[in-house]
Structure formats: structure tokens, C-alpha cells
C-alpha positions in Angstrom: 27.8 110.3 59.8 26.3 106.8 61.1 26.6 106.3 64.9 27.5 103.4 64.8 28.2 102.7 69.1 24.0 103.6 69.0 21.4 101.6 68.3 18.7 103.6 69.9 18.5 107.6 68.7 17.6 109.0 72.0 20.8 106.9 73.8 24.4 108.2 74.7 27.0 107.9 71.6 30.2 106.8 73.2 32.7 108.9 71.7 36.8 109.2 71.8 38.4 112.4 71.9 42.2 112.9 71.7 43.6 116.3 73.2 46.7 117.8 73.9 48.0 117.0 77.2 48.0 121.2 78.1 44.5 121.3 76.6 43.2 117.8 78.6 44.7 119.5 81.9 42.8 122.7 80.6 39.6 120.6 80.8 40.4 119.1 83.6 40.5 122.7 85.7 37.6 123.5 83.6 35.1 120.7 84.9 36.2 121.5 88.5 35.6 125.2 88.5 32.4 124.6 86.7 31.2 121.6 89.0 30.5 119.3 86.2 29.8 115.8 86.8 32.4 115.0 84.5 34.6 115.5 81.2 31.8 113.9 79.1 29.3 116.3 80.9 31.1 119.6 80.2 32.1 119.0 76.9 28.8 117.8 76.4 27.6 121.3 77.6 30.3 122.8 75.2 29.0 121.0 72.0 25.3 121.7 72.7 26.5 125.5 73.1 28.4 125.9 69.8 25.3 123.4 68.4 22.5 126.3 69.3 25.1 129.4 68.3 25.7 127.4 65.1 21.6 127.5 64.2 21.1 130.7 64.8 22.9 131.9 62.0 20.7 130.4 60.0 18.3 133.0 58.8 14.6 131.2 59.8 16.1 128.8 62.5 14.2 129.7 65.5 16.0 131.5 68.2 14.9 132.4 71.9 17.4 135.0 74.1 17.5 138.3 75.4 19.1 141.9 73.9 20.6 143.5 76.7 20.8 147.2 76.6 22.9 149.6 78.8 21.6 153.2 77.9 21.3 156.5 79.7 18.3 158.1 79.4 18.4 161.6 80.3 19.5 160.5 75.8 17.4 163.1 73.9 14.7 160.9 72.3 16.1 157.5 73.6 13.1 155.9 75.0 10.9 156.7 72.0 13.2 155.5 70.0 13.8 152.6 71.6 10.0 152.1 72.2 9.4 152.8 68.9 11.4 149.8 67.8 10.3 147.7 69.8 7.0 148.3 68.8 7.8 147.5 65.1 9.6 144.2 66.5 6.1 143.2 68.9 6.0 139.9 67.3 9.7 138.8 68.5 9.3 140.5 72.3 8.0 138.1 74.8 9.1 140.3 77.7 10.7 143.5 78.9 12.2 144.6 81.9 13.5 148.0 83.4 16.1 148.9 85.7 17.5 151.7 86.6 21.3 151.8 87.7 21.9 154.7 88.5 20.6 158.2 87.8 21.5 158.5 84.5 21.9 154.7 83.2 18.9 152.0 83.0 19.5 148.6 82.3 16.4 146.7 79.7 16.6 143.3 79.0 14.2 142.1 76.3 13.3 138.6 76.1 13.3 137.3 72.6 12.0 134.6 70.7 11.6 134.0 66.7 13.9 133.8 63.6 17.6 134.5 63.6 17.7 137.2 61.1 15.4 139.3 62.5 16.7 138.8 66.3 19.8 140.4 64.9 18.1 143.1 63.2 16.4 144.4 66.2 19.6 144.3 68.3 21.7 146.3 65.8 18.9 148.4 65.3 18.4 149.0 69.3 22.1 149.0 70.0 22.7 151.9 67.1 20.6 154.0 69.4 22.4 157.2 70.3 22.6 157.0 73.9 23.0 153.4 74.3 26.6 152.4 75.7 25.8 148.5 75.2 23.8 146.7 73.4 24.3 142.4 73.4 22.2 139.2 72.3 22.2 136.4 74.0 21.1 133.8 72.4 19.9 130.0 73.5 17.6 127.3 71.8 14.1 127.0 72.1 14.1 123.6 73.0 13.3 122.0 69.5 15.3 121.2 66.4 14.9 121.1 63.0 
């Protein structure tokens, strides 16, 4: 789709939107619990959100995130297991850290970056972990596009 209220790529588009009066007041509420500047700020926000989810389902697209895991590890085998893939995922795993909730449950957040596919992989494959009570990925962009 041209833009055609653009003449310089790295500009603002000026853009209409039409929205149900219920849905506008919706907004509305929206960009003052937030604290957004404005409208065009938070739904800016909200497009650039669906915009990086959208990519990442693509199998090479570049992802960066985190898996969040929940687990207790009194777990027979957990933390090998769970070490043991993350050893066979090294090249995705930036960063780890550990922290223990309570006497039984620890909290790990890996931080992630590399293709989609495999991101996914290695969160199903650490959340199937008997033991682990949650397992999530939260994904963002790594700054550049295709």
C-alpha cells in the first residue's frame, strides 16, 4: 500500500481510524491508565506489538525474549534436564537467571535471542519438563526488520 500522506519513509503517516463509540471510549480509558501521550501513541504501541508477534511466527525471522519457567525442584531430575536442554539450545541463550521462591519452587528466566522456530522449540521442550508448573515466552523484536 502506497503512503501516500508521506513523502519521507522515516516520517509519521497521518492515518484515520473509525471506531465504535464503546470501543473509542475503551481507548480513551486505555491511554489514561497507561499514561500515554495520546491515542496516536498507544495505538501506535498496539500496532508495533501485534507488528513484532506477527514476525515471530515466521520460522527464520529473528526473535529476542525470555522463557519463563515456574518449576519445583526438589523434581526428580529437573535441573539436569532442564540444563541439559539448555545446553543443546547454547546458541539461542544469552542469559540465565535463578530465583528461588520458596522452598520448593524457583523461578529461571532465560534470555533469548535467534529464530522463531527454534525459540518455540526450546520453550515447549523446557515447559514439557515434569516438574515445571509454568513455562511462557515472551517475545519482543530485536530492533531490526526484514
Amino acid at each position: 500500500m502506497k503512503n501516500r500522506n508521506n513523502k519521507d519513509e522515516a516520517g509519521i503517516a497521518r492515518l484515520s481510524l473509525s471506531l465504535p463509540n464503546g470501543l473509542a471510549g475503551e481507548l480513551d480509558r486505555l491511554v489514561e491508565e497507561k499514561g500515554a501521550a495520546s491515542r496516536s501513541a498507544l495505538v501506535a504501541d498496539l500496532v508495533r506489538a501485534e507488528v513484532v508477534e506477527h514476525r515471530s511466527r515466521r520460522g527464520r525471522q529473528e526473535i529476542a525474549g525470555t522463557v519463563t519457567l515456574v518449576y519445583d525442584h526438589h523434581a526428580r531430575n529437573l535441573q539436569a534436564r532442564l540444563t541439559d536442554i539448555q545446553h543443546d539450545s547454547e546458541r539461542l541463550i544469552v542469559s540465565v537467571m535463578h530465583v528461588h521462591l520458596t522452598h520448593h519452587d524457583c523461578l529461571e528466566v532465560l534470555v533469548v535471542r535467534g529464530p522463531a522456530d527454534p525459540m518455540r522449540e526450546l520453550a515447549d521442550r523446557l515447559g514439557a519438563v515434569r516438574g515445571v508448573k509454568h513455562a511462557r515466552l515472551t517475545i519482543t523484536t530485536t530492533g531490526h526488520e526484514d
